[in-house]
C-alpha positions, 0 to 999 in steps of 0.5 A, a space after each residue: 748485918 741481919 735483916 731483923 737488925 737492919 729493919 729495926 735500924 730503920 724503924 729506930 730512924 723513923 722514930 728518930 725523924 719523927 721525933 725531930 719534927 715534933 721538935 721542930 713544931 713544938 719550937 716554932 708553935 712555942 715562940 708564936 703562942 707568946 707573940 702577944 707577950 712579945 707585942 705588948 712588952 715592946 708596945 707594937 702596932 700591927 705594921 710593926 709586929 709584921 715587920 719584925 716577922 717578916 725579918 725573921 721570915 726572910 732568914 729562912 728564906 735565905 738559907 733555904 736555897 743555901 741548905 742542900 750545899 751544907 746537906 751534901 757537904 757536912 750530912 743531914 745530921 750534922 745539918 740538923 745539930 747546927 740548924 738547931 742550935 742557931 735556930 735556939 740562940 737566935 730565939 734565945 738572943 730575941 727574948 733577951 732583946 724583948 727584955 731589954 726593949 730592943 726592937 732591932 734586937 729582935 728582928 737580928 735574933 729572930 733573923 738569926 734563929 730563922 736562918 737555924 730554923 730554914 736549915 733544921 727544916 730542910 735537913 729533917 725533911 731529907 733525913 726523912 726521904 733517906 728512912 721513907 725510902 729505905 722502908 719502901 713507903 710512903 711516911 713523909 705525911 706521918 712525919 709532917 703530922 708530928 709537927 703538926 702534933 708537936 705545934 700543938 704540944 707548943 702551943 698548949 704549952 704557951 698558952 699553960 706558961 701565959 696563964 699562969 704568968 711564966 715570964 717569956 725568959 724562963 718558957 722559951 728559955 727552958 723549952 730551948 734547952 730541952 729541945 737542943 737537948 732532945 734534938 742532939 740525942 734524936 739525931 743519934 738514930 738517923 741513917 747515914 744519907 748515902 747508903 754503905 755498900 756491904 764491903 764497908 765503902 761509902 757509894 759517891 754518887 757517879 755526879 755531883 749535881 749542880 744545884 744552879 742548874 736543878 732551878 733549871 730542870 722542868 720537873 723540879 719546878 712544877 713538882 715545887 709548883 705543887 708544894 707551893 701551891 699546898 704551903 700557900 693553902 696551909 699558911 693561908 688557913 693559918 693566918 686567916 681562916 679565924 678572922 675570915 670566920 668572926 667578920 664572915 659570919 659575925 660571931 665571937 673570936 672563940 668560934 673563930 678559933 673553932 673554925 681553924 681547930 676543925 682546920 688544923 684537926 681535918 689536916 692532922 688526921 689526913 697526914 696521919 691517914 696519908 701513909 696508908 693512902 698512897 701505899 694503897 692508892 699511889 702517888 697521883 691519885 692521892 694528890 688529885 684527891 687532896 688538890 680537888 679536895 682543897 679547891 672545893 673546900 674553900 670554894 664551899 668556905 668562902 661563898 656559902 651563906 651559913 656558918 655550918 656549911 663554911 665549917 664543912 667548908 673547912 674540912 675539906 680544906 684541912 683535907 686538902 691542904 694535908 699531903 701536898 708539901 710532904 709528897 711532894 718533898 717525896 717526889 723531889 727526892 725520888 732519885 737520890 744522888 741529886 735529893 739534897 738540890 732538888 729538895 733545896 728548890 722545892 723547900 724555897 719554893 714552898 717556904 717562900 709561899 708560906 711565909 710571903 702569900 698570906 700577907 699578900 692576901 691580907 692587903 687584898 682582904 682590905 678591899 674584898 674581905 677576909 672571905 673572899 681573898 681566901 678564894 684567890 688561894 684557887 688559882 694556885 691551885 687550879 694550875 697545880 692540879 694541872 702540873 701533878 704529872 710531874 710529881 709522878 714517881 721516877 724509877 732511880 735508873 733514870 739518867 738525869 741531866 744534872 751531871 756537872 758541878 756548880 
């Protein structure tokens, strides 16, 4: 194959990534914008809504340790098609549930379809490493700034069908099917997750790696560090940033939605930007940068006086926030016979901080408020900017001390 054939092989598999993480924002953001409709058609408190998410919560985190396995086994694209699929019946049998009043029915599809959700996540997420290092360059940010860009297509889009008084079977059921639809054709374009030598035989790994003992390897924990520490920051925002803007400064709901915009914006333009600042600047740097970044914007956000400087606050945050989980899904992979274990590692670690740490924050925001709670997200932060070393790219020639079978 020509150079100019290969190198639109791989710009087509970029595009075919990108578009799987659209995909994977668009689905996430369309079920959470009807979360209101979920919580009034079942007549839920508070504590039981959370319930019902943490059960799903905790089917991704089941199949995220599970998903380098399938990776090695079945490939990344096949690992997608399967992980979306049961990540759109599981939300589709959820709905279903809603309709029928079916609390328990709910919880089962939403465990079901975050298990689907775990596995498209991570398997995305390898397809991605595969194509950023066939191009020589840094473009994890660009893809996670598709789901961000996909999370608001979702999002505009539920908030159109609620509007309009779309029933929640009819949106998520037609937004499903197209999202199936366009994942099975985006998968197509991606590349082959072991590279093919020009004699036509696929190149096996000289080890296959242990995925027990990667939970072992020193350098994959404190890389998974720095990817928790940037998931608890993100989610943390997510969950708590507006209400920590109304009861902080006492204003409207509507400028609290402001404040996780200027959040969610600051955060999107620097992914987009990421690419561009690590090819110029390099690995480290730009994760320094980011961790001083975040520390420093919710320090301003959660103890300045007035309103303007917090929202300021909040840019520096959304700055912050933006580079830590993709870089450092980028630095797990940096040798790729042992990426789909590593990455497995690093994915749980991050996901578990996601979904568990901003709960744990809002039981501390009972007794300090929202605002301060949020400065609990710094000690997390602090020890990560210390163990960014370990993220520190690593020639592929390096032998590697994961040799043995599981």
């Amino acid at each position: 194959m020509s150079t100019t054939a290969t190198s639109a092989r791989v710009r087509l598999a970029a595009a075919a990534v990108f578009a799987v993480f659209v995909l994977s924002g668009l689905t996430f953001a369309s079920w959470a914008s009807r979360l209101p409709a979920v919580r009034d058609e079942l007549d839920l408190q508070p504590d039981a809504m959370g319930l019902v998410l943490l059960f799903g919560a905790m089917g991704s985190l089941l199949s995220l340790p599970l998903t380098g396995r399938v990776v090695s086994a079945i490939g990344s694209r096949r690992t997608l098609i399967l992980g979306s699929l049961t990540a759109a019946l599981g939300m589709g049998a959820a709905v279903l549930a809603v309709t029928q009043g079916s609390v328990v029915g709910v919880g089962a599809g939403l465990f079901v379809s975050m298990m689907g959700y775990g596995s498209w996540d991570m398997a995305m997420n390898f397809a991605g490493t595969v194509v950023e290092r066939a191009l020589s360059r840094s473009i994890m940010p660009w893809f996670h700034a598709g789901f961000s860009g996909g999370a608001v297509l979702g999002a505009a889009g539920g908030t159109v069908a609620s509007g309009n008084g779309i029933a929640l079977p009819v949106h998520l059921g037609v937004t499903l099917v197209l999202v199936v639809v366009a994942v099975l054709i985006s998968v197509r374009g991606l590349l082959p997750d072991v590279e093919t030598p020009a004699d036509g035989t696929p190149a096996e790994p000289a080890h296959k790696p242990s995925f027990a003992r990667t939970w072992l390897e020193g350098r994959t924990l404190l890389i998974g560090m720095v990817v928790l520490s940037a998931a608890l920051t993100e989610g943390a925002a997510n969950d708590w940033l507006a209400l920590a803007v109304v009861d902080g400064f006492d204003v409207p709901n509507s400028t609290g939605a402001l404040g996780f915009t200027v959040f969610v914006v600051a955060m999107t333009v620097m992914r987009f930007a990421g690419t561009w600042l690590l090819d110029r600047f390099g690995r480290l740097l730009v994760l320094r940068l980011c961790t001083g970044f975040a520390i420093v914007g919710l320090a301003i956000f959660g103890l300045v006086p007035n309103l303007p400087l917090a929202l300021a606050g909040a840019v520096l945050w959304g700055f912050g926030a933006a580079l830590g989980f993709p870089v450092g899904m980028s630095a797990a992979t940096d040798d790729p016979r042992h990426a789909a274990a590593r990455l497995s590692v690093v994915s749980t670690l991050g996901y578990t901080a996601f979904l568990i740490g901003p709960p744990l924050l809002g039981l501390l925001a009972d007794h300090i408020g929202y605002r301060y709670a949020l400065l609990a997200v710094l000690v997390p932060l602090v020890i990560s900017l210390l163990v960014l070393p370990a993220a520190a790219p690593v020639p592929q020639r390096e032998s590697d001390p994961v040799t043995d079978a599981a």
